[in-house]
C-alpha positions as CSV (number, residue, x, y, z in Angstrom):
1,X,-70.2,82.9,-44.1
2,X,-67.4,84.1,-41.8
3,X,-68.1,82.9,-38.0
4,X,-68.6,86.2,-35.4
5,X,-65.8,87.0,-33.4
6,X,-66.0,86.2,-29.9
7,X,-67.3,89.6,-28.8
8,X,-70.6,89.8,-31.1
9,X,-73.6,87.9,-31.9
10,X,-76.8,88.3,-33.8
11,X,-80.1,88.5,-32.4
12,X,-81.8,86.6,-35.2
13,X,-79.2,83.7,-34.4
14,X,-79.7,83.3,-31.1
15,X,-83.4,82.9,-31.5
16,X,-82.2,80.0,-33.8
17,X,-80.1,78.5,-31.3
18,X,-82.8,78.7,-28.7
19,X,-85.5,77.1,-30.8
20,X,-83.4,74.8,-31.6
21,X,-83.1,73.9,-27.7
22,X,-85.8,71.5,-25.9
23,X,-88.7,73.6,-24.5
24,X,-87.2,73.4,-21.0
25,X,-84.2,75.3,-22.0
26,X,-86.0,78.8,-23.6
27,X,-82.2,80.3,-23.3
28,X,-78.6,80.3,-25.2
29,X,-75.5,82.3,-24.0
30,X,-73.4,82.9,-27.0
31,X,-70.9,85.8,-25.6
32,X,-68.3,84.1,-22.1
33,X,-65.6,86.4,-21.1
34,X,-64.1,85.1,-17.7
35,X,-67.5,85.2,-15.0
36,X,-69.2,87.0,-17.7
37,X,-71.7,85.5,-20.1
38,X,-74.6,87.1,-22.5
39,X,-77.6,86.4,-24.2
40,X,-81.0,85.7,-24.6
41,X,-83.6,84.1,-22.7
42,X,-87.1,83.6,-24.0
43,X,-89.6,81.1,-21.7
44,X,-92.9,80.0,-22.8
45,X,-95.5,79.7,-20.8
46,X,-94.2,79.9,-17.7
47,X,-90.9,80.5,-15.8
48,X,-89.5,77.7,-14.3
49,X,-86.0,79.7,-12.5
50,X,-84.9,79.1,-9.5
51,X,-82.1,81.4,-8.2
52,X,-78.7,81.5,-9.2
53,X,-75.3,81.9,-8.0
54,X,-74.1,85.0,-9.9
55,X,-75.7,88.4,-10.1
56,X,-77.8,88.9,-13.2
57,X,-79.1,91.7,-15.5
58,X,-82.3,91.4,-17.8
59,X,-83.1,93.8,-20.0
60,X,-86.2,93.2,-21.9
61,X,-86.5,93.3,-25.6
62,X,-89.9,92.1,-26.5
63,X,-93.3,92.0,-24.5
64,X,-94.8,92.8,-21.3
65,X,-95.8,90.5,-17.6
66,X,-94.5,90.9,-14.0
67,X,-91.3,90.2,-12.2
68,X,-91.3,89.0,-8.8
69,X,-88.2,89.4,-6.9
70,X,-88.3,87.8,-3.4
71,X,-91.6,89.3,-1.6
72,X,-91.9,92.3,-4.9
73,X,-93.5,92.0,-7.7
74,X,-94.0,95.1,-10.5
75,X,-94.5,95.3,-14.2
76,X,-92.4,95.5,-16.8
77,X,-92.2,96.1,-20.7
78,X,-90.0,96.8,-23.5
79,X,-86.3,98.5,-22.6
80,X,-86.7,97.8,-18.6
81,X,-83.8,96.8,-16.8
82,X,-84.2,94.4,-14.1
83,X,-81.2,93.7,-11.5
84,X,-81.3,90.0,-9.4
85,X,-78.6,89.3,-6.8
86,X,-77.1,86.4,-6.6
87,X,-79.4,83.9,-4.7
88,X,-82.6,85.7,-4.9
89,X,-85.9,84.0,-5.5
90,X,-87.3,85.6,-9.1
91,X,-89.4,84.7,-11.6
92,X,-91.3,86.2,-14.8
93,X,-94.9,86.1,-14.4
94,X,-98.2,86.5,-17.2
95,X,-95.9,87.7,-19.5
96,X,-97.1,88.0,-23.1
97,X,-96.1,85.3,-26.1
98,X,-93.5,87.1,-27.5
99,X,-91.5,87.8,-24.3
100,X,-87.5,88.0,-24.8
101,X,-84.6,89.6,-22.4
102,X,-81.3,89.6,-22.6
103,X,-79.6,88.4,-20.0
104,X,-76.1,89.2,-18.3
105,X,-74.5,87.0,-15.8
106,X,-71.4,88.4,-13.8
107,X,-69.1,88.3,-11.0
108,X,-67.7,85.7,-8.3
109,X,-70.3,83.0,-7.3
110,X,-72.5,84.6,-4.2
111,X,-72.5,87.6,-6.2
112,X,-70.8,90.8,-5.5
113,X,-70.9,92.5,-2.1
């Protein structure tokens, strides 16, 4: 098999990297460009994030719960899109077994302004 370019990555293969990676680290990022990085994270159980220095896009593939960002929480599902600033408190919350997002990192550390 040919490896992917740079630019792409399969869906089924990054569920195979992340079970692959220890229960603490539900996540693998197979797409960099510069600040930019993509791909898949997929907890279990609970959430255990804690904010991060770059702004960050999730949108959901799989399953349902709540997102609380800072002092708001609200529901999600399948094809939400969720924005987090850089620094802000957020976690997933009761979300459903088969819960996976994809995730987009960007931008200069402290987020953009």
């Amino acid at each position: 098999m040919t490896e992917p370019a740079p630019w792409t990555s399969r869906h089924d293969e990054i569920l195979a990297a992340i079970a692959a990676n220890p229960p603490d680290r539900r996540f693998h990022y197979p797409i960099r460009h510069g600040t930019m990085r993509v791909g898949i994270y997929a907890p279990r159980g609970a959430d255990p994030q804690s904010p991060h220095d770059q702004d960050e896009l999730y949108l959901v593939i799989r399953g349902t719960g709540h997102f609380v960002k800072n002092a708001e929480r609200i529901a999600f599902s399948p094809g939400d899109v969720l924005f987090v600033e850089a620094g802000a408190t957020h976690r997933f919350e009761d979300f459903s077994d088969d819960f996976e997002t994809w995730v987009v990192f960007w931008g200069p550390k402290g987020g953009e302004r």
